[in-house]
NUMARZA-842664 format. One record per residue: x, y, z of N, C-alpha, C in turn. Coordinates in steps of 0.05 Angstrom, whole numbers, plus 5000, padded with zeros to 4 digits. Layout:
XYZXYZXYZ ...
% end
This chain:
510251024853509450894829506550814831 505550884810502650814808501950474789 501050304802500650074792497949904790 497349654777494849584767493449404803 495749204801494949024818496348934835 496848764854498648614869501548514868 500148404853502448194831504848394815 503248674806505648834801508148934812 506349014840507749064870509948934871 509448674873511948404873514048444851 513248464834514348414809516348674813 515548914823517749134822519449154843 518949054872519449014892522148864885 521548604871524448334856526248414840 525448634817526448734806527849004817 527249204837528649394851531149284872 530249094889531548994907534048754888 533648754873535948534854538148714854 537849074848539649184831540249434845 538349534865539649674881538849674913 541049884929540349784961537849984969 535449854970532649984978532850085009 532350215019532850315051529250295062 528150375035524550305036522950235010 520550045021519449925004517149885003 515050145014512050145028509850175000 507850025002505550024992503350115004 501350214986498350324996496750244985 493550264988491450194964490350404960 488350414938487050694931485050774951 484550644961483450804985484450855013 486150715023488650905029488951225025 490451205003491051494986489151624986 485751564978484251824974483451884999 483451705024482351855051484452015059 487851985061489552085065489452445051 489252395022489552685002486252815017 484252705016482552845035482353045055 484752815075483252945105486053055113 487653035093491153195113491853425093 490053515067490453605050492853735039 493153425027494853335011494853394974 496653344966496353264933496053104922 494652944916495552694895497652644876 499652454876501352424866501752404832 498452204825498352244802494552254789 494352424772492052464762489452214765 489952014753488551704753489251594772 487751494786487351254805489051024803 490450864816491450584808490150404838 490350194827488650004854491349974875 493650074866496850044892498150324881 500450334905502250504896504150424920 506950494904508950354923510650624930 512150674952514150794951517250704960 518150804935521250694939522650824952 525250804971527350954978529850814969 532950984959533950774962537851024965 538550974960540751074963542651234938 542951434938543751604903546851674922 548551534921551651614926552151674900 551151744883552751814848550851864828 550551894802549551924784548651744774 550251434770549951284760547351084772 547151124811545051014815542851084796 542551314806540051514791539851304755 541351424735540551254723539750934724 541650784741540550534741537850414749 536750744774533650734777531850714759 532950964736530251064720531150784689 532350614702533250364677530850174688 531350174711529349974725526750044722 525750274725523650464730522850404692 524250514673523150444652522350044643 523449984653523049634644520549514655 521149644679517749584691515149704689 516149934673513750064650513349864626 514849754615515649574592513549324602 513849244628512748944623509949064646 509949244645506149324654505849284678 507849334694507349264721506849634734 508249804729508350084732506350204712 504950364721503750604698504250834700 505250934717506051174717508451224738 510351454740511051444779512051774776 513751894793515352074797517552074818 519152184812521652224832521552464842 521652434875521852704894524952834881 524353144875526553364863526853494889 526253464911527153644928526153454955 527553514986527253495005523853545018 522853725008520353855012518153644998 518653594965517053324954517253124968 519452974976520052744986518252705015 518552925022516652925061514052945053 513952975022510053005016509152755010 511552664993511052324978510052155005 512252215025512152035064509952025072 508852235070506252365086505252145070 502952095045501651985031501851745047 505051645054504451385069503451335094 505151615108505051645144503351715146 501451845144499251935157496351755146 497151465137494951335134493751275169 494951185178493851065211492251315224 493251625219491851755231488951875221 489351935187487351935181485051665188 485951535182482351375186482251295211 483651325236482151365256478951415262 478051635247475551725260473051425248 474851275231473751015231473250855244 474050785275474250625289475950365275 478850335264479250175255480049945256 478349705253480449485268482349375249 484849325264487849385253488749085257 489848965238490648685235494248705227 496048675241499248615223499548375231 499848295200501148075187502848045175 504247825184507047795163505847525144 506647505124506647225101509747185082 509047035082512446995069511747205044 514047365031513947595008512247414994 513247184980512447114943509647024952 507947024975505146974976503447214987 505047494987502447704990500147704978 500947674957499147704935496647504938 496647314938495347174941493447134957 495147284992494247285012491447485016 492847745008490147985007488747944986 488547754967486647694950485347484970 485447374979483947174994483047315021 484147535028482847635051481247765046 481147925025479048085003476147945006 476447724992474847474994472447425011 474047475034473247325059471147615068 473047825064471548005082469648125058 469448075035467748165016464648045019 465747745016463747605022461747545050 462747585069462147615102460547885102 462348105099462048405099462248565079 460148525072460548715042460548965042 459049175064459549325074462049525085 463749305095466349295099468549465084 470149715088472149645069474749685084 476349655068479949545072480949695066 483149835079485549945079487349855070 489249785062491649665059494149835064 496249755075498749895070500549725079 502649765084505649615095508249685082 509149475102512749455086513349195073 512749235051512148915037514448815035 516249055029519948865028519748605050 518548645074519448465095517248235099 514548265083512048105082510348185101 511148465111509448615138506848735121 504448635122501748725124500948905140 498449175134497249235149494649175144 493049055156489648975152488349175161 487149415159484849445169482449565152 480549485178477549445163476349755174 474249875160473950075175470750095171 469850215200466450215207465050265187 463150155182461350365169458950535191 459250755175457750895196455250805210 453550585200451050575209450950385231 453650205231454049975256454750075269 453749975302454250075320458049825330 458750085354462149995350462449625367 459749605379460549435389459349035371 457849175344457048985326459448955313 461449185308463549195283465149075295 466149085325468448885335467048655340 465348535337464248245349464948085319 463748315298464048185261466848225261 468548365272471948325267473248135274 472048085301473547835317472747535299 470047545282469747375264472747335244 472847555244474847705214476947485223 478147575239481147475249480747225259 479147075255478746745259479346725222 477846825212478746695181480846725173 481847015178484847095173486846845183 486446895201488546665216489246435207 486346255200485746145188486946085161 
% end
């Protein structure tokens, strides 16, 4: 599912997990996704950009799940939290949709990336990576952020990635800053 902001994330996350049994519940950011479709050459899932995208898994013992998905799936188009999504039709889509998620850690490797997991209670993600945004916007503007996780559980992934012109041992001295505020 392709989505606006944070807060949507949640909002579909409460609404999926109310009504059916999710097995997965991973998020990305757009930049995430475009280093990923880049460097593992990949597809993009959907034409436009969204600032998240979630992927759901959950369990189809029948027909009726399926519809009760695409019930869910339409309502949260309804109240603007979704803008677009698709459903893996085959075993082969589904390991492509994965990939988009799994192979974030290896692609940006050649970043030198320093890697932060955090947990926060669910109903304050949102809040949280807006305020870590913040921190590292304002500190390091330079700087940019990865995002991904398993938000079902309030599991964060933080990382920050080099820019090319710092050398590796200025970028971990300004990280170790990082993770005093984070903490913080």
């Amino acid at each position: 599912s392709r989505m606006p902001d944070m807060a949507s994330v949640m909002s579909v996350l409460q609404a999926f997990q109310a009504a059916l049994e999710l097995s997965a519940f991973e998020f990305f950011s757009e930049l995430a996704l475009s280093k990923v479709v880049a460097h593992q050459d990949l597809q993009r899932p959907f034409e436009t950009p969204a600032q998240y995208y979630a992927l759901l898994e959950f369990e189809q013992p029948d027909e009726a799940a399926m519809e009760k998905a695409m019930a869910l799936f339409e309502h949260c188009v309804e109240q603007g939290w979704v803008l677009d999504g698709t459903v893996s039709q085959s075993v082969a889509q589904a390991q492509n949709l994965w990939r988009l998620r799994e192979d974030i850690s290896e692609t940006i490797t050649p970043w030198t990336p320093y890697k932060n997991d955090i947990s926060t209670v669910i109903s304050k993600v949102p809040d949280f990576l807006a305020e870590v945004e913040a921190v590292v916007n304002t500190n390091y503007p330079d700087f940019d952020i990865v995002w991904f996780g398993h938000i079902g559980d309030g599991n964060v992934h933080l990382n920050i990635l080099k820019p090319d012109s710092l050398p590796r041992e200025d970028f971990l001295s300004q990280c170790s800053k990082v993770s005093e505020m984070v903490f913080a």
